[in-house]
DSSP file (Angstrom, degrees, kcal/mol; ACC not computed):
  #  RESIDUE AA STRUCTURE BP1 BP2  ACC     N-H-->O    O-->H-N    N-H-->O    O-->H-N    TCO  KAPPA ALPHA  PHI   PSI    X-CA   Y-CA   Z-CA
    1    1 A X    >         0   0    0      0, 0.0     3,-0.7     0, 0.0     4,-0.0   0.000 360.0 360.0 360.0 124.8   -8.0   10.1  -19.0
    2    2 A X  G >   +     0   0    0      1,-0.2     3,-0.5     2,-0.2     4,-0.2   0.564 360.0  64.9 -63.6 -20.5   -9.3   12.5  -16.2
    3    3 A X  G 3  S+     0   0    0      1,-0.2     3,-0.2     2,-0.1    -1,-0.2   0.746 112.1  40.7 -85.2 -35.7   -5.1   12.4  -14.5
    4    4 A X  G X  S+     0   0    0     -3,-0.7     3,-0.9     1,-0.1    -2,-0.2   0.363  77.5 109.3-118.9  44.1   -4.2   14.2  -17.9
    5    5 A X  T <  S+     0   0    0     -3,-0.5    -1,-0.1     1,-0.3    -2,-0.1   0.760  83.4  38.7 -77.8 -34.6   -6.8   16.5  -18.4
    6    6 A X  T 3  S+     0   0    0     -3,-0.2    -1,-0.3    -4,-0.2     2,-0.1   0.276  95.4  91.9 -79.9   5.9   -4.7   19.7  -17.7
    7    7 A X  S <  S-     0   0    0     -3,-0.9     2,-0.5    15,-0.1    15,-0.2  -0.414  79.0-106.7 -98.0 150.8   -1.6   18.8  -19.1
    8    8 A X  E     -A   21   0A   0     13,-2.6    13,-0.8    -2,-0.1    -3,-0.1  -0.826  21.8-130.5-164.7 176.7   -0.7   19.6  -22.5
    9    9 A X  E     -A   20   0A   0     -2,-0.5     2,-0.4    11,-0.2    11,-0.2   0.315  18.1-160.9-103.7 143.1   -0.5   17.3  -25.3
   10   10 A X  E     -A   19   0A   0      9,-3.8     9,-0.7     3,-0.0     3,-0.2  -0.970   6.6-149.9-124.8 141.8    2.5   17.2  -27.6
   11   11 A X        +     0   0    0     -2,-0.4     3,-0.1     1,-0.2     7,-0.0  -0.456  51.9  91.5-117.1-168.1    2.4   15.8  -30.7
   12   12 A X        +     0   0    0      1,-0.2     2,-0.3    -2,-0.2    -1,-0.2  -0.055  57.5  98.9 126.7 -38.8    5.7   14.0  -32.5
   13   13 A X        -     0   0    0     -3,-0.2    -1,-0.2     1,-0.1     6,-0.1  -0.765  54.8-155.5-121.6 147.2    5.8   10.8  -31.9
   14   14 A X        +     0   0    0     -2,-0.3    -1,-0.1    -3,-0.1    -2,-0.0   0.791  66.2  82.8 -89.2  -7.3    4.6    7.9  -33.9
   15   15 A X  S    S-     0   0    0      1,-0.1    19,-0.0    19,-0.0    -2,-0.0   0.495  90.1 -82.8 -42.9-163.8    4.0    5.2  -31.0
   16   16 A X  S    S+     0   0    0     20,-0.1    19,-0.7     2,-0.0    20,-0.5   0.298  97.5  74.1 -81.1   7.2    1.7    4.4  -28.9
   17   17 A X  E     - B   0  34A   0     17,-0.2     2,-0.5    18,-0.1    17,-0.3  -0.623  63.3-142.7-112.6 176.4    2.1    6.5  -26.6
   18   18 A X  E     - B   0  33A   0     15,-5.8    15,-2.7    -2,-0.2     2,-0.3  -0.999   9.5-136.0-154.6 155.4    1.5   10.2  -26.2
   19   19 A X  E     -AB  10  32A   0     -9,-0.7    -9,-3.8    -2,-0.5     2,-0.7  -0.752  13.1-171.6 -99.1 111.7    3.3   13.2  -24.5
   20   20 A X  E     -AB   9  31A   0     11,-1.8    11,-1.3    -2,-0.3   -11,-0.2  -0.840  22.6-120.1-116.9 122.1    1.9   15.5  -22.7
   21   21 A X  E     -AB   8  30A   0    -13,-0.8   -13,-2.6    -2,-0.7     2,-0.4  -0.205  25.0-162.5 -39.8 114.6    3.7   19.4  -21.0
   22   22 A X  E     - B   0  29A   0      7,-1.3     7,-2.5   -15,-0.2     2,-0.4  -0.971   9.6-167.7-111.1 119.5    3.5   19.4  -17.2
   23   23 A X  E     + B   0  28A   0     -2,-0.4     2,-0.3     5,-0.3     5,-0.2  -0.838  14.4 167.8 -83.1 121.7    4.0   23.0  -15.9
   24   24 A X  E >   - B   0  27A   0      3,-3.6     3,-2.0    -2,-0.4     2,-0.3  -0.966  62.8 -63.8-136.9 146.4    4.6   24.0  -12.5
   25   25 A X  T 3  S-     0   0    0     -2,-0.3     3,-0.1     1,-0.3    -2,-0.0   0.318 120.8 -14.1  -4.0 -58.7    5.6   27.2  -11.5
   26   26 A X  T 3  S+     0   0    0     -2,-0.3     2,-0.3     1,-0.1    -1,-0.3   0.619 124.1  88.9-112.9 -24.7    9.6   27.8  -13.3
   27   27 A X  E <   -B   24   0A   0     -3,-2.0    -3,-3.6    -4,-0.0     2,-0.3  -0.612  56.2-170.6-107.4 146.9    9.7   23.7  -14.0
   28   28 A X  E     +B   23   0A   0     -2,-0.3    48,-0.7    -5,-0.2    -5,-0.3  -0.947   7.0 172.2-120.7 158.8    8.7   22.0  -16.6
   29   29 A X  E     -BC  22  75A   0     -7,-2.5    -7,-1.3    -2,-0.3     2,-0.3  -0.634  23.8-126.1-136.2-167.5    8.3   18.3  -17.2
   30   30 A X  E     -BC  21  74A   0     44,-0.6    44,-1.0    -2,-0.2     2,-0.6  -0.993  18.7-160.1-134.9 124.5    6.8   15.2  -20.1
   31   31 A X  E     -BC  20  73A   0    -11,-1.3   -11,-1.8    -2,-0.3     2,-1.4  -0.885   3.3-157.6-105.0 144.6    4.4   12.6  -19.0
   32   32 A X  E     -BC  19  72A   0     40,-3.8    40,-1.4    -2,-0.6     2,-0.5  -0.726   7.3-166.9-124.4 119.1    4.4   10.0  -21.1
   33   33 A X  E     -BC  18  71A   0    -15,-2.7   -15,-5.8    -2,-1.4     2,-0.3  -0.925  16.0-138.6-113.3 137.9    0.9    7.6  -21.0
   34   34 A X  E     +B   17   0A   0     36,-1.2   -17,-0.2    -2,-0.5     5,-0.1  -0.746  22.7 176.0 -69.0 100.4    0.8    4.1  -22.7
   35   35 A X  S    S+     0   0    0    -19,-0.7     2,-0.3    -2,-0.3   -18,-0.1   0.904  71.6  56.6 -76.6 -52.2   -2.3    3.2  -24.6
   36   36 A X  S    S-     0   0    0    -20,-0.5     2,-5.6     2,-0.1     5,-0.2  -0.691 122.2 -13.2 -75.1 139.5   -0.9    0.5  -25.5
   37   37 A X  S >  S-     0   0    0     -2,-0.3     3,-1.2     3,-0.1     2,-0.2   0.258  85.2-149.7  56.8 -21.2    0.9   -2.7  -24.1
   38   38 A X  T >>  +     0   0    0     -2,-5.6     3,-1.0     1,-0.3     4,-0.6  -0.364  66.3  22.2  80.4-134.0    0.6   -0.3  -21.1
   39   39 A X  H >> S+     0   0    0      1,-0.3     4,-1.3    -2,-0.2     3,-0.9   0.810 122.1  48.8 -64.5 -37.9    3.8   -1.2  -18.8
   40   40 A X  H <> S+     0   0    0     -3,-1.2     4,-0.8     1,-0.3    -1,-0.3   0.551 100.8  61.0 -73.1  -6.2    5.9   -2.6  -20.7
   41   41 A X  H <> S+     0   0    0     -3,-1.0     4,-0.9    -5,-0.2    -1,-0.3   0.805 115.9  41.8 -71.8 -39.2    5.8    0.0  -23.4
   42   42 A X  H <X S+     0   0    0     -3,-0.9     4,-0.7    -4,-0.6    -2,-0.2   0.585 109.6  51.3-106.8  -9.3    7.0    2.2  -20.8
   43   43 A X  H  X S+     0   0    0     -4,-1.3     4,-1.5     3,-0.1    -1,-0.2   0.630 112.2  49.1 -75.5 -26.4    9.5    0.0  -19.1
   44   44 A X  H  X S+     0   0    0     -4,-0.8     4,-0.6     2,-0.2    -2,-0.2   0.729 114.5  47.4-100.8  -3.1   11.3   -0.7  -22.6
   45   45 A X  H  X S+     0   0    0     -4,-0.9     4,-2.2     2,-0.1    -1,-0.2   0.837 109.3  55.2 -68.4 -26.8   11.2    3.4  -23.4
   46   46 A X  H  X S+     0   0    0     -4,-0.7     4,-1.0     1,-0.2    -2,-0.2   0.887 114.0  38.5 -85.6 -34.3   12.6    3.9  -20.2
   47   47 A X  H  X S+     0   0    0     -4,-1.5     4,-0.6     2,-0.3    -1,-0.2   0.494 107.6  57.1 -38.5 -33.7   15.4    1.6  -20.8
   48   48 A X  H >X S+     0   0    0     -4,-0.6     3,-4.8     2,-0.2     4,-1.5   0.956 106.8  51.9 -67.4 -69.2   16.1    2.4  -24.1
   49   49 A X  H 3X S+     0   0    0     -4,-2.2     4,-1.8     1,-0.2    -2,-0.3   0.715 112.3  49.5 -26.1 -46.2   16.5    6.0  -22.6
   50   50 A X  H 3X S+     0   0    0     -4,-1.0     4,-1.2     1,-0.2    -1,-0.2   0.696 107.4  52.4 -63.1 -31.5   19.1    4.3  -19.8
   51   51 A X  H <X S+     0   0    0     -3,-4.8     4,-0.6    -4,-0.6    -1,-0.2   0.883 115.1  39.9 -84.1 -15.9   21.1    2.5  -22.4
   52   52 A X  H >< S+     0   0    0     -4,-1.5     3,-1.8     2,-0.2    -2,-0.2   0.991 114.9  56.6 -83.4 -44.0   21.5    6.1  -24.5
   53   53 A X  H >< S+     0   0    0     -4,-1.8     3,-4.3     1,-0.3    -2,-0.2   0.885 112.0  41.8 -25.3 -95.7   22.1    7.9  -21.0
   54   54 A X  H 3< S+     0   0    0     -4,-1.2    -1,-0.3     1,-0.3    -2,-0.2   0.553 109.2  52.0 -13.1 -40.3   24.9    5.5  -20.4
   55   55 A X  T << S-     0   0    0     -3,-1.8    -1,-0.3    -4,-0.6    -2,-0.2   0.060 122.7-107.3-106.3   7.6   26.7    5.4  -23.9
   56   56 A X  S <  S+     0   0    0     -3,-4.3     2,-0.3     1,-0.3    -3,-0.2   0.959  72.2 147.6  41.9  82.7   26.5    9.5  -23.3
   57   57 A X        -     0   0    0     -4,-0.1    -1,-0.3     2,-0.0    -2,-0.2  -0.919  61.5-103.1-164.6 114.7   23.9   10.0  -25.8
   58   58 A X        +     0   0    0     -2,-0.3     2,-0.2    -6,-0.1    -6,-0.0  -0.249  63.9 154.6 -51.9 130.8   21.3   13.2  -24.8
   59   59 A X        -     0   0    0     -7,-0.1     2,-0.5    -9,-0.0    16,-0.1  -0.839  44.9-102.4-156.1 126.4   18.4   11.2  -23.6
   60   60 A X        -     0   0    0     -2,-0.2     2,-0.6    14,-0.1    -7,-0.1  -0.565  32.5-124.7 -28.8 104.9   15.7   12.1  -21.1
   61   61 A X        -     0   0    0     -2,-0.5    14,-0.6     1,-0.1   -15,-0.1  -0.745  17.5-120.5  -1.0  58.0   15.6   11.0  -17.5
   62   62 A X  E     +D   74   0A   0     -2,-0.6    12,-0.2   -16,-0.2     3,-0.1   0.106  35.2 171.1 -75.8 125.2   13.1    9.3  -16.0
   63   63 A X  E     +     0   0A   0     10,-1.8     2,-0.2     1,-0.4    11,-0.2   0.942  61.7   8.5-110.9 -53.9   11.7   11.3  -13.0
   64   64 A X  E     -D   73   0A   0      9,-0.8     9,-3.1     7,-0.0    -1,-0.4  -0.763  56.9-168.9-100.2 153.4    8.8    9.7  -12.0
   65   65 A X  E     +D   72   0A   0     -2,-0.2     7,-0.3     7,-0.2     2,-0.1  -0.882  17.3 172.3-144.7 134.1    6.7    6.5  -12.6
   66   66 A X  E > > -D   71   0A   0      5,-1.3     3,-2.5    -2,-0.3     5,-0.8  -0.369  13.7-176.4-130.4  64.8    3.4    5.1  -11.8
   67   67 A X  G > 5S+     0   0    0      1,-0.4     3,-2.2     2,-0.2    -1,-0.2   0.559  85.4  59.5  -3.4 -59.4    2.7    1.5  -13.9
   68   68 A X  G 3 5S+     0   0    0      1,-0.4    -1,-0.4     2,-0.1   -30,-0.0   0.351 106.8  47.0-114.6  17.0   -0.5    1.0  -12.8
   69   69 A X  G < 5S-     0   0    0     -3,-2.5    -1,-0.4   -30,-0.0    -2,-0.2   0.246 109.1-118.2-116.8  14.2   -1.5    4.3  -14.4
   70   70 A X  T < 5S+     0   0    0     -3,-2.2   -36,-1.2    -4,-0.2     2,-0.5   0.574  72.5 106.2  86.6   2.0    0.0    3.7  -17.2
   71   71 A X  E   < -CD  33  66A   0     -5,-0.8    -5,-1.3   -38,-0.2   -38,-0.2  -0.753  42.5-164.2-143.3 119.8    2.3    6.5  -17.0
   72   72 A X  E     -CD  32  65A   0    -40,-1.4   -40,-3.8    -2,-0.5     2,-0.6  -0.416  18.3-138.5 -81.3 156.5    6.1    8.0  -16.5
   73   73 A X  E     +CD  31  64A   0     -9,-3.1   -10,-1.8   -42,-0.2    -9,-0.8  -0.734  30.0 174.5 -99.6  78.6    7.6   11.6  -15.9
   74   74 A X  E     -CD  30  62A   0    -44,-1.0   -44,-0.6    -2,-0.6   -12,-0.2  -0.398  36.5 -73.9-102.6 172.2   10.5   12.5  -17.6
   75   75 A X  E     -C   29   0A   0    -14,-0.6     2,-0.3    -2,-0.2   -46,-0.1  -0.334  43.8-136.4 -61.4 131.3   12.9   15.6  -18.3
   76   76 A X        -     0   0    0    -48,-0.7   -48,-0.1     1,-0.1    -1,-0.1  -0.638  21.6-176.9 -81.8 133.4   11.5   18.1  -20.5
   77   77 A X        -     0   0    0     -2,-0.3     2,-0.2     1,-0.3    -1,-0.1   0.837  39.9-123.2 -94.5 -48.3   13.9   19.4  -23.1
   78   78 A X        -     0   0    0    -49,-0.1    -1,-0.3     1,-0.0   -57,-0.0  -0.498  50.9 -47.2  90.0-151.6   11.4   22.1  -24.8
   79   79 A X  S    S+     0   0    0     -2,-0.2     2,-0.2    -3,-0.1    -1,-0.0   0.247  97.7 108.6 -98.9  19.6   10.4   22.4  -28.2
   80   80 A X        -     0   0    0     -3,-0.1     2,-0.3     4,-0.0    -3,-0.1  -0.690  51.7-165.1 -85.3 142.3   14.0   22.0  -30.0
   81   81 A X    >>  -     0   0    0     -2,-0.2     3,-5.6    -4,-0.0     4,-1.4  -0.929  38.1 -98.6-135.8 150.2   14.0   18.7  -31.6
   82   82 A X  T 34 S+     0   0    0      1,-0.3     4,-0.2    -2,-0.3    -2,-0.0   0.311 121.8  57.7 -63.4  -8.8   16.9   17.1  -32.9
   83   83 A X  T 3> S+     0   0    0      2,-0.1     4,-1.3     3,-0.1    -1,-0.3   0.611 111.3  45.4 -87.2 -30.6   16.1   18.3  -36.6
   84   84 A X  H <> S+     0   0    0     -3,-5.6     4,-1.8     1,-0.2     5,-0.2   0.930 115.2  43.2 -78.6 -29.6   16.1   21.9  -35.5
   85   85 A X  H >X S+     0   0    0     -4,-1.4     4,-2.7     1,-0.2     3,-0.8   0.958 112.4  50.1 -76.1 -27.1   18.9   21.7  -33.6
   86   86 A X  H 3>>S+     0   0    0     -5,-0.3     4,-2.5     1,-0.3     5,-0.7   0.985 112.6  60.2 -52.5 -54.3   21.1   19.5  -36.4
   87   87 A X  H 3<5S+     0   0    0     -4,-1.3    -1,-0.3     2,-0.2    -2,-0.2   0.755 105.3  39.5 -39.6 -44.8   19.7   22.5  -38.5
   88   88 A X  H <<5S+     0   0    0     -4,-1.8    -1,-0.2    -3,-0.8    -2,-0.2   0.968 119.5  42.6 -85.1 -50.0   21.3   25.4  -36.7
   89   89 A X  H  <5S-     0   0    0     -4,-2.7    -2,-0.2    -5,-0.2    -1,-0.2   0.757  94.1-140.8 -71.2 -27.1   24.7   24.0  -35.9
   90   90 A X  T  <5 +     0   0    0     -4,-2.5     2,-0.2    -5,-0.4    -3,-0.2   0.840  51.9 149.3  51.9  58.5   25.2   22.2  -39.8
   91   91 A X      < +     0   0    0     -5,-0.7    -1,-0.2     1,-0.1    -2,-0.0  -0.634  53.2   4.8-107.0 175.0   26.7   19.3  -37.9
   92   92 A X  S    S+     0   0    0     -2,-0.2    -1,-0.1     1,-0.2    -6,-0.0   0.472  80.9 155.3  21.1  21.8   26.4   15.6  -39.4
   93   93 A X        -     0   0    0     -7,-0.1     2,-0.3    -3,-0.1    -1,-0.2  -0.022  44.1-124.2 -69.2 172.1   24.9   16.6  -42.1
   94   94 A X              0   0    0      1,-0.1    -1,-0.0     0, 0.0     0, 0.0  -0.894 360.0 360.0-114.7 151.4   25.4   14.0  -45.4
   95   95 A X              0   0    0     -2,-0.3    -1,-0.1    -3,-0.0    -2,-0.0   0.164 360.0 360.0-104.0 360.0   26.9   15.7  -48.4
């Protein structure tokens, strides 16, 4: 898609959708485009995201959205994922 041609692509996740790094000058952000099922793939991520947000559960944001392109903006975290970070601190770990 020519809208995420400069972006770039992060890889992680098994959906259908895929994540791409938006850089502008000190911020960074995630867009996340729907191959599949399109808007509603991205209405029930962003939701999901609302219910963990809610229940105080680390979630992304949603900062932007544009359905009919198939794609949302949400808060970038960087490139700790919840196995590194589990990793450093030796918290929940199962015996």
């Amino acid at each position: 898609m020519k809208l995420l041609k400069n972006l770039k692509p992060i890889k992680g996740d098994a959906s259908f959708r895929s994540f791409y790094r938006k850089k502008t000058k000190n911020l960074s952000s995630i867009i996340v485009y729907a191959k599949k099922d399109k808007k509603s793939n991205l209405l029930i991520y962003d939701s999901i995201n609302k219910i963990l947000l809610k229940n105080n559960i680390i979630a992304p944001k949603l900062i932007n959205e544009n359905y009919l392109k198939n794609l949302i903006e949400i808060q970038d975290f960087g490139d700790e994922t919840i196995f590194k970070r589990l990793n450093k601190t030796k918290t929940n770990k199962t015996k």
